[in-house]
LOBA-207891 format. One record per atom (N, C-alpha, C): residue number from 1; x, y, z. Coordinates in steps of 0.05 Angstrom, whole numbers, plus 5000, padded with zeros to 4 digits. Each point is the difference from the previous one (the first is absolute). Layout:
N
<pt n="NUM" c1="X" c2="Y" c3="Z"/>
...
END
This chain:
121
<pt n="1" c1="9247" c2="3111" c3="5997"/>
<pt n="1" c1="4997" c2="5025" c3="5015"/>
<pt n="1" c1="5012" c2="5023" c3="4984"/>
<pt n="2" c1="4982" c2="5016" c3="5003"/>
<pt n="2" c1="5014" c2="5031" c3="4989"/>
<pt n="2" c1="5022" c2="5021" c3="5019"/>
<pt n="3" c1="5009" c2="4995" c3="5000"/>
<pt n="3" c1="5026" c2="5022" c3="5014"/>
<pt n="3" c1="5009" c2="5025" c3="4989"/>
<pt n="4" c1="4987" c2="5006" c3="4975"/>
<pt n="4" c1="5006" c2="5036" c3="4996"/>
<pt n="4" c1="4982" c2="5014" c3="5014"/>
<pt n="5" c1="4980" c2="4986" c3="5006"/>
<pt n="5" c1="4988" c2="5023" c3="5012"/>
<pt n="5" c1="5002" c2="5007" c3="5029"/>
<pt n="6" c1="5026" c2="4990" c3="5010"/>
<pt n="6" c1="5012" c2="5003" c3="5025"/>
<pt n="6" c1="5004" c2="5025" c3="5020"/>
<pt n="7" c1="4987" c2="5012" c3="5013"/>
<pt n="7" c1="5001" c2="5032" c3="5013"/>
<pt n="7" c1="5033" c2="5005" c3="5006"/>
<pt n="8" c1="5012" c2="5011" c3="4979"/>
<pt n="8" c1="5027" c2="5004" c3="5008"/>
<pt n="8" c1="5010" c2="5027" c3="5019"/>
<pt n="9" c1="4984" c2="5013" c3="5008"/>
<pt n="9" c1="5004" c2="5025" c3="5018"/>
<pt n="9" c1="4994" c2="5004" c3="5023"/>
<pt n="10" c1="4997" c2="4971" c3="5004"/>
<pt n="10" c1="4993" c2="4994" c3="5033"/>
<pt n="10" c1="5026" c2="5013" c3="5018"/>
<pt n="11" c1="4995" c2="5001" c3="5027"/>
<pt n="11" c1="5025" c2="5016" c3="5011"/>
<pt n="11" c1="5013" c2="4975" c3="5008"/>
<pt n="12" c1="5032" c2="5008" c3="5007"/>
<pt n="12" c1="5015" c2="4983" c3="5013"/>
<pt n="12" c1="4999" c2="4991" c3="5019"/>
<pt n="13" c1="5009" c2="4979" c3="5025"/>
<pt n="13" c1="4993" c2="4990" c3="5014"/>
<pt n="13" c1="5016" c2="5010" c3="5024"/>
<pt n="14" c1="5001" c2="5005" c3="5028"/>
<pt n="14" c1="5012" c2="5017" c3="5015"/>
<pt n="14" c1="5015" c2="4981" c3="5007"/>
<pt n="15" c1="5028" c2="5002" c3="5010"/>
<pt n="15" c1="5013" c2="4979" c3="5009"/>
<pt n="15" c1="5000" c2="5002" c3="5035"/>
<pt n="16" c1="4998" c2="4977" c3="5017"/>
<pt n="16" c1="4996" c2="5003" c3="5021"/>
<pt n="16" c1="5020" c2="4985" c3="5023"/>
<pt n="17" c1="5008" c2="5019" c3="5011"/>
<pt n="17" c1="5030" c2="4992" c3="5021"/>
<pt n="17" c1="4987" c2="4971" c3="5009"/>
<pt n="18" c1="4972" c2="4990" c3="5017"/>
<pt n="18" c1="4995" c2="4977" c3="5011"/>
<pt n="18" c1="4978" c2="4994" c3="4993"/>
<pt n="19" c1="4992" c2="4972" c3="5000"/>
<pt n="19" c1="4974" c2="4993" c3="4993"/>
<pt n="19" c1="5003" c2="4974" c3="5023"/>
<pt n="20" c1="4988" c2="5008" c3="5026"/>
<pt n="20" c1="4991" c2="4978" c3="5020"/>
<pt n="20" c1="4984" c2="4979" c3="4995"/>
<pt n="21" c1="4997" c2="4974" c3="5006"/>
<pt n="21" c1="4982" c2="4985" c3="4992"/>
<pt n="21" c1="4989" c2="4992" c3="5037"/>
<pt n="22" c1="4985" c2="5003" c3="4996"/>
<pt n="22" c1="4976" c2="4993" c3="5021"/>
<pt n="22" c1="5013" c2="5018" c3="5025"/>
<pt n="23" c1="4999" c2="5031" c3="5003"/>
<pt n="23" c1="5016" c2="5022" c3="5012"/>
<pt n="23" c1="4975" c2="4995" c3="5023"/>
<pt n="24" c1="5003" c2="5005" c3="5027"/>
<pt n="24" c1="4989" c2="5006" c3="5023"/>
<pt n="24" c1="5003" c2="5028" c3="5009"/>
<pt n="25" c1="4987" c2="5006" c3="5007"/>
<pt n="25" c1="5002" c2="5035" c3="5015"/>
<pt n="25" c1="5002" c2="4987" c3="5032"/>
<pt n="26" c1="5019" c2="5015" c3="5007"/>
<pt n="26" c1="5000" c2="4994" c3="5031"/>
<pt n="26" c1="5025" c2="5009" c3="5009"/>
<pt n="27" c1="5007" c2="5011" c3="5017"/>
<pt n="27" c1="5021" c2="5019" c3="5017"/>
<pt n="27" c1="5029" c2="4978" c3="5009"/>
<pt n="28" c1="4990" c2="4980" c3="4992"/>
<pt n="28" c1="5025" c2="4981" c3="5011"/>
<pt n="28" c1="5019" c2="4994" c3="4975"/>
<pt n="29" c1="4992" c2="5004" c3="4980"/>
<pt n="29" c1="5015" c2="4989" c3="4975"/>
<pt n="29" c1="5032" c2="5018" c3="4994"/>
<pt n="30" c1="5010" c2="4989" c3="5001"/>
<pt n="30" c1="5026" c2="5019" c3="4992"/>
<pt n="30" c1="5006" c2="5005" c3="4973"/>
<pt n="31" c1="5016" c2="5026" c3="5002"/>
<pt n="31" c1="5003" c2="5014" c3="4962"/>
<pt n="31" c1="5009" c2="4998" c3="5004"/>
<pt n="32" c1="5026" c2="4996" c3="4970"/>
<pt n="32" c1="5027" c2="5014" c3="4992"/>
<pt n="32" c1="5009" c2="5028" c3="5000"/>
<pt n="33" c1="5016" c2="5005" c3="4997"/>
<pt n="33" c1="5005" c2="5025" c3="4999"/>
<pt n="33" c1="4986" c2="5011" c3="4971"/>
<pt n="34" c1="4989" c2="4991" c3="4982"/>
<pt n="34" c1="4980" c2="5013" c3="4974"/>
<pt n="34" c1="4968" c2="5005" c3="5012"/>
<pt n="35" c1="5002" c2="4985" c3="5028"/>
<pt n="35" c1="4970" c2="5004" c3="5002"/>
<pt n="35" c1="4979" c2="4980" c3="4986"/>
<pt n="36" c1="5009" c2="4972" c3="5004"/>
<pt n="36" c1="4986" c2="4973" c3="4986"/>
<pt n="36" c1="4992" c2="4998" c3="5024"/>
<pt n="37" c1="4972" c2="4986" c3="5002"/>
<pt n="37" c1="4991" c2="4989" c3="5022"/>
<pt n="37" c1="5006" c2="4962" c3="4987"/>
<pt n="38" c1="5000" c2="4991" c3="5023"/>
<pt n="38" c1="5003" c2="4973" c3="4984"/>
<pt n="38" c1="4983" c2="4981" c3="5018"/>
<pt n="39" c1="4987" c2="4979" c3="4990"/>
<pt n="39" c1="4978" c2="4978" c3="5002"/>
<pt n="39" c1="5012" c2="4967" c3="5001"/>
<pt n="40" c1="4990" c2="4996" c3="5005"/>
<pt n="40" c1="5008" c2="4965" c3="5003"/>
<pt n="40" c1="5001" c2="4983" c3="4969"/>
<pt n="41" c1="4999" c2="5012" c3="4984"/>
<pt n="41" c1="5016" c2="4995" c3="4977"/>
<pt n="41" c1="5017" c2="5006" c3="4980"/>
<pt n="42" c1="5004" c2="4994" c3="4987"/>
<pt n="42" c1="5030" c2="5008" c3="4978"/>
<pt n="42" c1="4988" c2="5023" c3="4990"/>
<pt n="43" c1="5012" c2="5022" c3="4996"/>
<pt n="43" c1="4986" c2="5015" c3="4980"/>
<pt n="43" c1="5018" c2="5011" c3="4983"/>
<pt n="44" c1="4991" c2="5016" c3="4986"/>
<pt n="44" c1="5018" c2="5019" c3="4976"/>
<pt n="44" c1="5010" c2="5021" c3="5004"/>
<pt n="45" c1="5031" c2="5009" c3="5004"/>
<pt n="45" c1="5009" c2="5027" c3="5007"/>
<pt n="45" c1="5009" c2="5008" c3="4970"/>
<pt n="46" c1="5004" c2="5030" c3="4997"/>
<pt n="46" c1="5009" c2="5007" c3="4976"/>
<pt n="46" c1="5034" c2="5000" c3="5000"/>
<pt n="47" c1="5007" c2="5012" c3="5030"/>
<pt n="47" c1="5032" c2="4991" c3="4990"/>
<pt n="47" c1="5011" c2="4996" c3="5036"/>
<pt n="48" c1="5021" c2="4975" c3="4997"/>
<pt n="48" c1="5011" c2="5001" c3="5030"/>
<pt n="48" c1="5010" c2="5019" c3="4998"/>
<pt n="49" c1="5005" c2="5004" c3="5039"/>
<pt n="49" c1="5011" c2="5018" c3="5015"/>
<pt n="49" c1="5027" c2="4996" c3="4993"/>
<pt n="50" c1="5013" c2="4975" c3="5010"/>
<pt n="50" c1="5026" c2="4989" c3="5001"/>
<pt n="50" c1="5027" c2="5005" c3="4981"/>
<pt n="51" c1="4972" c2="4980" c3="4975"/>
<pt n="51" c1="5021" c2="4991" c3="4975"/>
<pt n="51" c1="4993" c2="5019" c3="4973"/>
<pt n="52" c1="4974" c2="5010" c3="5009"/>
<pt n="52" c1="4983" c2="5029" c3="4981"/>
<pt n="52" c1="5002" c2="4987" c3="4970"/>
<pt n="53" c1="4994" c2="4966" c3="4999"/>
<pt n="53" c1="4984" c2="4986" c3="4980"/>
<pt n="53" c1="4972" c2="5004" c3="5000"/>
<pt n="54" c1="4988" c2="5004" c3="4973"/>
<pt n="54" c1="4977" c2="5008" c3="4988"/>
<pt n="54" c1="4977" c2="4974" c3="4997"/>
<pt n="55" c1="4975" c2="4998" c3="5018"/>
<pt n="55" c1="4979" c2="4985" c3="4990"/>
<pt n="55" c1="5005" c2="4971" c3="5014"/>
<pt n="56" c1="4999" c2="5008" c3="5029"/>
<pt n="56" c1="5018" c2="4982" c3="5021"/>
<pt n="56" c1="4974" c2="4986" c3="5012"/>
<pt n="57" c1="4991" c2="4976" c3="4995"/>
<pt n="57" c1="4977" c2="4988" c3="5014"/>
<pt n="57" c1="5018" c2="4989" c3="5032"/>
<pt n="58" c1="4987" c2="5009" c3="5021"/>
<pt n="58" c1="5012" c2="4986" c3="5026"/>
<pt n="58" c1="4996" c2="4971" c3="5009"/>
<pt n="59" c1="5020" c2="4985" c3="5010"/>
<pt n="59" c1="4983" c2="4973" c3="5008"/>
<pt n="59" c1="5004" c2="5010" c3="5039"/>
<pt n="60" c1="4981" c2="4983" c3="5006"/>
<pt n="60" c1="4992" c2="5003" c3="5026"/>
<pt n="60" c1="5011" c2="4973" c3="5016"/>
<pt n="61" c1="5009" c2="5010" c3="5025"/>
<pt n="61" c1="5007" c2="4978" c3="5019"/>
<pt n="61" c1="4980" c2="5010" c3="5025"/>
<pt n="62" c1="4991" c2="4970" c3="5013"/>
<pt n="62" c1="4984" c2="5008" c3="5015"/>
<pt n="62" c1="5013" c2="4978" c3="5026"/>
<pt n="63" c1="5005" c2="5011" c3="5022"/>
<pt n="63" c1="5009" c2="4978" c3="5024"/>
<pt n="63" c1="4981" c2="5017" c3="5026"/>
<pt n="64" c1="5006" c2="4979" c3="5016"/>
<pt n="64" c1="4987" c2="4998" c3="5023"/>
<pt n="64" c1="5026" c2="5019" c3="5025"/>
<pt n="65" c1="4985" c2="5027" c3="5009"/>
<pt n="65" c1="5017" c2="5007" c3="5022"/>
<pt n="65" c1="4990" c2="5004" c3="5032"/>
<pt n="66" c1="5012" c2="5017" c3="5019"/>
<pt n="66" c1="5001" c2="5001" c3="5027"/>
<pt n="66" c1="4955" c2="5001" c3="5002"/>
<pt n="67" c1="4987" c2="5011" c3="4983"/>
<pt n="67" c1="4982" c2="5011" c3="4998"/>
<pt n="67" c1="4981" c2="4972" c3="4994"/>
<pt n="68" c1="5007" c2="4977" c3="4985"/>
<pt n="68" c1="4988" c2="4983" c3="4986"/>
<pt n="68" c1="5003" c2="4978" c3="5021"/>
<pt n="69" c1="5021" c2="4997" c3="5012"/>
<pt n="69" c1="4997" c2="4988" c3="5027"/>
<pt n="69" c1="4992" c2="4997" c3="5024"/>
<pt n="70" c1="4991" c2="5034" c3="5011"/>
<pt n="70" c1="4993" c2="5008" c3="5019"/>
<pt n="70" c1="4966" c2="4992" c3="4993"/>
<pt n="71" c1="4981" c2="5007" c3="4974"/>
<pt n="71" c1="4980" c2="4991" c3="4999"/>
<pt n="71" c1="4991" c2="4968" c3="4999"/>
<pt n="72" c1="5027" c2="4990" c3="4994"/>
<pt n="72" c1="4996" c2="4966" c3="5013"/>
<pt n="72" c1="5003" c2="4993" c3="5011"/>
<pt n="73" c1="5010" c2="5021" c3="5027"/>
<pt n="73" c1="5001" c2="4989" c3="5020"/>
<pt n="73" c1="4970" c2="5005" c3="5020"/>
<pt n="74" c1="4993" c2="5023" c3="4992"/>
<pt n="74" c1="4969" c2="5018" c3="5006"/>
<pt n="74" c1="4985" c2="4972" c3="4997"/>
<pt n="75" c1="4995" c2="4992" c3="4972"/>
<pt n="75" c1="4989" c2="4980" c3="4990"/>
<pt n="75" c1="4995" c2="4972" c3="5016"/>
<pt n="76" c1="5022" c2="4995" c3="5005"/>
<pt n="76" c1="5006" c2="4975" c3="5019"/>
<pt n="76" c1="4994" c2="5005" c3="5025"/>
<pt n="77" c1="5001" c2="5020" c3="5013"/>
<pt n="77" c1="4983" c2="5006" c3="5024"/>
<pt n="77" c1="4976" c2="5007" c3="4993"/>
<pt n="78" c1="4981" c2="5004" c3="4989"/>
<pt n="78" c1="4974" c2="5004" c3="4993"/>
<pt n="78" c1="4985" c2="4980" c3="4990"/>
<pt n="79" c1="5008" c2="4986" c3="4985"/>
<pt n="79" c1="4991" c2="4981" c3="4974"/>
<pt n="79" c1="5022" c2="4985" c3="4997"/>
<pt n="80" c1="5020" c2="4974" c3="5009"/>
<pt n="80" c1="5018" c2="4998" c3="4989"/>
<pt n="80" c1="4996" c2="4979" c3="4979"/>
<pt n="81" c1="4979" c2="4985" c3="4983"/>
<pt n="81" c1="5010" c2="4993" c3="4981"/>
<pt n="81" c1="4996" c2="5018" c3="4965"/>
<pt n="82" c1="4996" c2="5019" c3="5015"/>
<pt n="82" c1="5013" c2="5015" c3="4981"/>
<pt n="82" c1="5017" c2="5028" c3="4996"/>
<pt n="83" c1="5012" c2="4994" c3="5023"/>
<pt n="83" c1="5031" c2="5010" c3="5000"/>
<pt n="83" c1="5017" c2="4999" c3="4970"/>
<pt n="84" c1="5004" c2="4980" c3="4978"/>
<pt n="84" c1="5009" c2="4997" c3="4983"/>
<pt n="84" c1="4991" c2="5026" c3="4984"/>
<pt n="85" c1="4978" c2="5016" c3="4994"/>
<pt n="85" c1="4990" c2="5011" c3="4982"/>
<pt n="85" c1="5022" c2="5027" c3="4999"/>
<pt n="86" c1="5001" c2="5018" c3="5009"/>
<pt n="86" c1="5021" c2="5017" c3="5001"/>
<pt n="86" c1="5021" c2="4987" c3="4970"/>
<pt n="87" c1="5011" c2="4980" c3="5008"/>
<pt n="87" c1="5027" c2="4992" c3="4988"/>
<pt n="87" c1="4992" c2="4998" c3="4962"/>
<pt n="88" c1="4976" c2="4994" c3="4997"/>
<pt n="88" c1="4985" c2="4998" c3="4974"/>
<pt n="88" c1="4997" c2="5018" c3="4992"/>
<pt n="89" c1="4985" c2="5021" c3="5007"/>
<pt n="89" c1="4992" c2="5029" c3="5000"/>
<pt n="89" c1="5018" c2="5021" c3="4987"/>
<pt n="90" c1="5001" c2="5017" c3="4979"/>
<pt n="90" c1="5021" c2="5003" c3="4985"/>
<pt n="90" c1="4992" c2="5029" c3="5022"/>
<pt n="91" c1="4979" c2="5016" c3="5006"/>
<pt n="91" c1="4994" c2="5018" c3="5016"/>
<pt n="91" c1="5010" c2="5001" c3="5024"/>
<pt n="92" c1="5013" c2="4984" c3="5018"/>
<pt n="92" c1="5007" c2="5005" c3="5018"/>
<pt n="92" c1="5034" c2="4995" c3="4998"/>
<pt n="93" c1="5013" c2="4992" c3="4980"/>
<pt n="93" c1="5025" c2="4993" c3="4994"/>
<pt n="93" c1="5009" c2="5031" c3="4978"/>
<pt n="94" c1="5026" c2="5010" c3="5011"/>
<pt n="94" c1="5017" c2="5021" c3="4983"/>
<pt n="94" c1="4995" c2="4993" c3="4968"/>
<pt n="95" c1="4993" c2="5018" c3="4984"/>
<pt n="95" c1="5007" c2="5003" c3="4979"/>
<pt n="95" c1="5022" c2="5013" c3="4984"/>
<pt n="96" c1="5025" c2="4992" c3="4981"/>
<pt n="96" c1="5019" c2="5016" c3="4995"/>
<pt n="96" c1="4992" c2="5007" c3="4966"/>
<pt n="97" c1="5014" c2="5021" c3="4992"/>
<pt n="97" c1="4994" c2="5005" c3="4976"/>
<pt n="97" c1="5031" c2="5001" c3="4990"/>
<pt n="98" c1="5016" c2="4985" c3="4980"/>
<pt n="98" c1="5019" c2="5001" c3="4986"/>
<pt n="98" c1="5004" c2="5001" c3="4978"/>
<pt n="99" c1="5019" c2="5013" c3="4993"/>
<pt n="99" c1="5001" c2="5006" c3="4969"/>
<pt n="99" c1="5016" c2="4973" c3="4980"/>
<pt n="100" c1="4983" c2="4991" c3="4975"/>
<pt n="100" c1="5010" c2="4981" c3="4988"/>
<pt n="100" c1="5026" c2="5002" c3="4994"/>
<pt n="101" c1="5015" c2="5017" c3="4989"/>
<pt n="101" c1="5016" c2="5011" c3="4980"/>
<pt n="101" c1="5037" c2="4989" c3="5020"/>
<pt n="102" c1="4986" c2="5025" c3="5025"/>
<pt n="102" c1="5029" c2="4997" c3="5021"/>
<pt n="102" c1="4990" c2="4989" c3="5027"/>
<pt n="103" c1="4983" c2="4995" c3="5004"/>
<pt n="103" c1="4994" c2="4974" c3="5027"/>
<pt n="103" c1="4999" c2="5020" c3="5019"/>
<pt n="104" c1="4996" c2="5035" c3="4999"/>
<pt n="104" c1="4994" c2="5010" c3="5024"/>
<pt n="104" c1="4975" c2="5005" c3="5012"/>
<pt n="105" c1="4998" c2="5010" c3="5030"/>
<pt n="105" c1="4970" c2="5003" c3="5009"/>
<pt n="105" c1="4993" c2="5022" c3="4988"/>
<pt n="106" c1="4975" c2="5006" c3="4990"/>
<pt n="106" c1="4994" c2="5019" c3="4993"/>
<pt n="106" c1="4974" c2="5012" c3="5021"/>
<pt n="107" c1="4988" c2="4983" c3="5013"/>
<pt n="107" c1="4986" c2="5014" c3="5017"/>
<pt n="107" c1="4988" c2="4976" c3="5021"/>
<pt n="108" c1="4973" c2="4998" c3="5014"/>
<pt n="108" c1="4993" c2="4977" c3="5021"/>
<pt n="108" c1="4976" c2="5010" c3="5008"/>
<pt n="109" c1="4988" c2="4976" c3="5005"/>
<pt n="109" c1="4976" c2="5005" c3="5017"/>
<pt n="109" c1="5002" c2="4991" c3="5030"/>
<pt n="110" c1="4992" c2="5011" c3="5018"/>
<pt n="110" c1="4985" c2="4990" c3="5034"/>
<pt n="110" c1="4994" c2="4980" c3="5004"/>
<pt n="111" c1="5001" c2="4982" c3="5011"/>
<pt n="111" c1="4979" c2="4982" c3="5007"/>
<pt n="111" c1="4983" c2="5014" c3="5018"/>
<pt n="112" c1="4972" c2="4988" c3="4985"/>
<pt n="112" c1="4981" c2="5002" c3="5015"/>
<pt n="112" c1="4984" c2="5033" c3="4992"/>
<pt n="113" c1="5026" c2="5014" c3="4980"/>
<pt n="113" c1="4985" c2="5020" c3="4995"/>
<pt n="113" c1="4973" c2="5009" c3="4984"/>
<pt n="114" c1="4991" c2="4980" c3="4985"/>
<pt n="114" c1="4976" c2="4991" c3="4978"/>
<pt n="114" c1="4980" c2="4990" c3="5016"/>
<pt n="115" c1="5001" c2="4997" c3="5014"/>
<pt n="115" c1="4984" c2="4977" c3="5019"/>
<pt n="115" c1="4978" c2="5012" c3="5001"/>
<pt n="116" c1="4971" c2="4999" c3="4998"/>
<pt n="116" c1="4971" c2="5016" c3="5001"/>
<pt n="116" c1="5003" c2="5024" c3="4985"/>
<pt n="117" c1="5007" c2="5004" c3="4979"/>
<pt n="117" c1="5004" c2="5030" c3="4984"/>
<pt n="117" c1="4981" c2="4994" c3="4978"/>
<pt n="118" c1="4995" c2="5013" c3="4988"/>
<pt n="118" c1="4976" c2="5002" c3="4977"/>
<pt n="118" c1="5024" c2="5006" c3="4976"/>
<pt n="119" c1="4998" c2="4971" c3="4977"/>
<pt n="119" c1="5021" c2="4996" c3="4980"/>
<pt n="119" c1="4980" c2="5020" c3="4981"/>
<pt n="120" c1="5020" c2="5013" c3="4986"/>
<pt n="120" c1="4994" c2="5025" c3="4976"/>
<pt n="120" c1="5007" c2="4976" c3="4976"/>
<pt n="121" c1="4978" c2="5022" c3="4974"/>
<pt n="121" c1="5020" c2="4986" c3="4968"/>
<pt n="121" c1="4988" c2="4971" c3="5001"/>
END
């Protein structure tokens, strides 16, 4: 391969506070105080809130709350063998967003807030 003839005056690359991975639009999602929307997966912040470490991928905890129960219970009066589904369902269970670095929340999702929305990206 030839590599001098490499376009060396290309422009720089913009650096960007968040890059969401699989981001939902929808009114239920909660920001941080930077104004991240956040999605049901890990994504890439440019710097915590907390510990204000640089290039902080989030890991996600997802449990079952007051909201994930009440539709199994809906469930079980309607349909009950499949009452269980709720509890599987990462969509109807809280999403948390934490920072690797210092173990804080950095932001959360609704249950139930994704639910019939049209996924962007």
């Amino acid at each position: 391969m030839d590599y001098q003839n490499v376009d060396s005056t290309a422009p720089p690359l913009a650096s960007a506070t968040a890059i969401p991975v699989g981001k939902v639009t929808t009114e239920g999602h909660s920001s941080s105080p930077g104004g991240i929307e956040f999605g049901r997966q890990p994504m890439f912040i440019g710097t915590c809130p907390h510990c204000q470490h640089s290039g902080v991928t989030t890991r996600i905890k997802t449990y079952p709350v007051f909201e994930t129960w009440l539709a199994c219970g809906l469930l079980l009066l309607v349909f009950w063998p499949v009452c269980w589904v709720p509890l599987v369902t990462d969509t109807c269970k809280k999403t948390e967003h934490v920072c690797t670095q210092c173990e804080e929340m950095i932001g959360d999702v609704s249950p139930l807030s994704d639910c019939c929305v049209k996924r962007m990206g």
